[in-house]
C-alpha positions as CSV (number, residue, x, y, z in Angstrom):
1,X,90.5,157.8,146.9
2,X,93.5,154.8,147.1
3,X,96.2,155.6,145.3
4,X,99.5,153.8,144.8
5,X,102.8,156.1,144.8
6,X,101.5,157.9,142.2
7,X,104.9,159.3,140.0
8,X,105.7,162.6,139.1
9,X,102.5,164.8,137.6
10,X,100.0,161.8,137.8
11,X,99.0,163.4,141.0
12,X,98.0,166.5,139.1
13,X,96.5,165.3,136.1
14,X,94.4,163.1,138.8
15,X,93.2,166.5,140.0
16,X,92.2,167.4,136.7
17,X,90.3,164.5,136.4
18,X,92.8,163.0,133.5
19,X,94.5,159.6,132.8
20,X,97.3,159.8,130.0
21,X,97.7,157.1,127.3
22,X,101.1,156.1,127.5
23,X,102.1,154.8,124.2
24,X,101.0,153.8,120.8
25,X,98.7,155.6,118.5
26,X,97.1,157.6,121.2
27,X,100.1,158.5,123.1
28,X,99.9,161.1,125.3
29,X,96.3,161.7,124.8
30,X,94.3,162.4,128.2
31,X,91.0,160.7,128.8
32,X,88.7,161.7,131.3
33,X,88.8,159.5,135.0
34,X,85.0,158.6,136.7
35,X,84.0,161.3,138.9
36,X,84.1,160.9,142.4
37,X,86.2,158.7,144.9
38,X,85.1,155.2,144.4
39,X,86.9,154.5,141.3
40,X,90.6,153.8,141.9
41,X,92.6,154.6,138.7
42,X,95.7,152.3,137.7
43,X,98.4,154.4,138.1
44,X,100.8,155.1,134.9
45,X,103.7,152.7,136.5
46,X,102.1,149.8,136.8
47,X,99.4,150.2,133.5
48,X,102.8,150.7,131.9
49,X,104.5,147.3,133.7
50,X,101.3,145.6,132.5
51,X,100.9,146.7,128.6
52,X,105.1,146.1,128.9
53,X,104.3,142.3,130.5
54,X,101.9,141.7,127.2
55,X,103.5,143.6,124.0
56,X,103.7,140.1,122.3
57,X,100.4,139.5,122.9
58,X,98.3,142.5,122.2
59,X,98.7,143.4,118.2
60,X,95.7,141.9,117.0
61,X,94.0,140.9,119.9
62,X,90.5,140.9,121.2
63,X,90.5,142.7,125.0
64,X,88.2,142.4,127.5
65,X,88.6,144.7,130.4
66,X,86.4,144.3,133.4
67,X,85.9,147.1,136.0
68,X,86.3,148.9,133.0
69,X,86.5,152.5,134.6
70,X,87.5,154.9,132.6
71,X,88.6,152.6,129.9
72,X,92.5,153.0,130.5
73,X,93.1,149.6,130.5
74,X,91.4,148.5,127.5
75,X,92.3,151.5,125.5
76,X,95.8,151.3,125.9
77,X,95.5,147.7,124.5
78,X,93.9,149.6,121.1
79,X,96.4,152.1,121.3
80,X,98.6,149.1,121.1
81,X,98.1,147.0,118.7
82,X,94.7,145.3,120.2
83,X,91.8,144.8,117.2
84,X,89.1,145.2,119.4
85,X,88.1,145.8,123.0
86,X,85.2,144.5,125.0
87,X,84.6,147.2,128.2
88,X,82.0,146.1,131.0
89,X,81.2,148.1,133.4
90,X,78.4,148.8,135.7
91,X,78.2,152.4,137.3
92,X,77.0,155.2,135.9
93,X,79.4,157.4,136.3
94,X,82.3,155.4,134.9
95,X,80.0,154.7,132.2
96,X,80.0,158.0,131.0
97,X,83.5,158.5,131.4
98,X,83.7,155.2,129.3
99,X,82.0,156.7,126.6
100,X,83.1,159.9,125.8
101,X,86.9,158.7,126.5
102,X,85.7,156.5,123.2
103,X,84.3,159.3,121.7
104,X,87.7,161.7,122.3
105,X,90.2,159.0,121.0
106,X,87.5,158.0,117.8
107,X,87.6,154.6,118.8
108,X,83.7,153.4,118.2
109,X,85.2,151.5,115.5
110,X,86.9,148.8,117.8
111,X,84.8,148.8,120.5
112,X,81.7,146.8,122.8
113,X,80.6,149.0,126.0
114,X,78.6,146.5,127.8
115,X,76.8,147.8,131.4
116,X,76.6,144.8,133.4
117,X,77.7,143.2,136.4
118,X,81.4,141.9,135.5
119,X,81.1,138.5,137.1
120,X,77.4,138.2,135.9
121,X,77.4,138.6,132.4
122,X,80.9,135.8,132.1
123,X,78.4,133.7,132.9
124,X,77.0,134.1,129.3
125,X,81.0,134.2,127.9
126,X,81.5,130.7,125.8
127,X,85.3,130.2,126.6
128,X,87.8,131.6,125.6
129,X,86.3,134.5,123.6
130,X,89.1,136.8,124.4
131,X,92.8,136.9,124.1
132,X,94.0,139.0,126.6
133,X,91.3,139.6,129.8
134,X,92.2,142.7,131.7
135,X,90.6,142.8,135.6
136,X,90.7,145.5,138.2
137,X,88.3,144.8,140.6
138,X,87.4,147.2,144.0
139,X,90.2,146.4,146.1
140,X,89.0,144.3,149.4
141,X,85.7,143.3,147.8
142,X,86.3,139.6,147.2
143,X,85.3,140.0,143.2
144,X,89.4,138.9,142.6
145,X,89.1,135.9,144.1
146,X,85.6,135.2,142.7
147,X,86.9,136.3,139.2
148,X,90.0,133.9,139.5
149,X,87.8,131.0,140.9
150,X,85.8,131.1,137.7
151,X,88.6,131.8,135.1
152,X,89.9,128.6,136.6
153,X,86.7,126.5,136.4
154,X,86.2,128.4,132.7
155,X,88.5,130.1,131.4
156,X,87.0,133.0,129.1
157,X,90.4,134.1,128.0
158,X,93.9,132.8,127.2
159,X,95.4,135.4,129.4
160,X,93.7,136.6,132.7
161,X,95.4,139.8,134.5
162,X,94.4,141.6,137.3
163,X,95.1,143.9,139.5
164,X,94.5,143.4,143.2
165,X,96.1,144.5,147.1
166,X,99.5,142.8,147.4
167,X,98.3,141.0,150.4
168,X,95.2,139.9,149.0
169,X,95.3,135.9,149.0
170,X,93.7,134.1,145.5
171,X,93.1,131.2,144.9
172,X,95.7,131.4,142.2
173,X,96.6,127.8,139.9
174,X,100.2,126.9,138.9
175,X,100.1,128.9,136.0
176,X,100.1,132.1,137.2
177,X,102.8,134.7,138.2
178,X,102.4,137.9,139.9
179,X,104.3,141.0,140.2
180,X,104.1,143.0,143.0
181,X,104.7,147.3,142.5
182,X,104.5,148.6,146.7
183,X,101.1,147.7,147.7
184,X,99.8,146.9,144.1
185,X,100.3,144.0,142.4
186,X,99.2,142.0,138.6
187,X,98.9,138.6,138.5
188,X,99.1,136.8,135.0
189,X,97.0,133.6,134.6
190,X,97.4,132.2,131.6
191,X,94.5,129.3,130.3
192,X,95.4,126.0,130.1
193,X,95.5,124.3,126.6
C-alpha cells in the first residue's frame, strides 16, 4: 500500500481497516477502507486541505467522486453540507466497502452508487451535471491525465479536483491551481463559463 505521511493514529485506524470523517454531521464516525492493497486511501491531511479548499462550495451541492473507494471523499462532502453525492466505482471490493460505509452513516437518502468504469460512463455525463467533481485516480496509471484532457474538452463539473503524484505532469489549462502536500498533491480546475 502507498501511503503519504500518514499523521498521528491514521496509521492505526489504517490497520483496522478504518477512515474517520473529519467534520460535519458525521464527525468522527469510522467507515470501513477496501480490503486489500490496491486501494490507496486519502490520508486525513490532505482530505482535510481539500474539503478546507471548497467549504464555500459544498452546502448544497451535487458531488461526484470518481475512484470512489471507500466513499471518503464523497461522504465528507455530505457530511458537509453537499445535497447529494454521485460515487462510481468499479471493483468489487471497494464496492462493498462503498456500500455498507452508506449503510453505517444512513446516507441512502443522498446517494447514486454507480459500478462503472470512471472515464467510461462521463461519456454519458451531459455537462456540467455536478458542482463539485472529486477524482483520485491509481497513482501512475495515466487515468489523471485522461480525466483532465476530457474535463477540458467537456467539462462535467464546475469544479474538477484530483488527487494525483506531485510529479505527475497534466495537461492542466490556465484555470487550475494545485497544491502540493510531500509527494501528494490536489489540483483545482475550475470550468470555464
Amino acid at each position: 500500500m502507498e501511503w503519504t505521511g500518514p499523521a498521528s493514529g491514521q496509521a492505526d485506524r489504517r490497520a483496522r481497516g478504518g477512515v474517520r470523517i473529519i467534520a460535519g454531521r458525521w464527525r468522527g464516525r469510522n467507515i470501513i477502507a477496501p480490503p486489500g492493497g490496491r486501494t490507496r486511501p486519502t490520508t486525513d491531511r490532505v482530505r482535510e486541505a481539500w474539503m478546507s479548499a471548497l467549504q464555500h462550495d459544498l452546502p448544497g451541492a451535487h458531488v461526484l467522486d470518481l475512484y470512489a473507494g471507500s466513499g471518503a471523499l464523497g461522504l465528507e462532502a455530505l457530511s458537509r453540507g453537499a445535497a447529494h453525492a454521485t460515487f462510481v466505482e468499479m471493483a468489487a471490493g471497494p464496492l462493498r466497502a462503498l456500500r455498507s460505509n452508506v449503510d453505517r452513516l444512513g446516507a441512502a437518502d443522498g446517494v447514486a452508487v454507480v459500478r462503472a468504469d470512471a472515464l467510461r460512463w462521463l461519456e454519458s455525463v451531459v455537462e456540467p451535471a455536478f458542482d463539485v467533481a472529486f477524482a483520485d485516480p491509481p497513482y501512475d496509471s495515466g487515468a489523471a491525465a485522461l480525466l483532465v484532457a476530457r474535463f477540458v474538452a467537456r467539462p462535467f463539473a464546475r469544479i474538477l479536483t484530483l488527487e494525483h503524484r506531485a510529479r505527475e505532469v497534466l495537461p492542466l489549462p490556465d484555470f487550475t491551481r494545485t497544491r502540493r502536500y510531500g509527494d501528494t498533491a490536489l489540483t483545482f480546475i475550475t470550468a470555464p463559463e
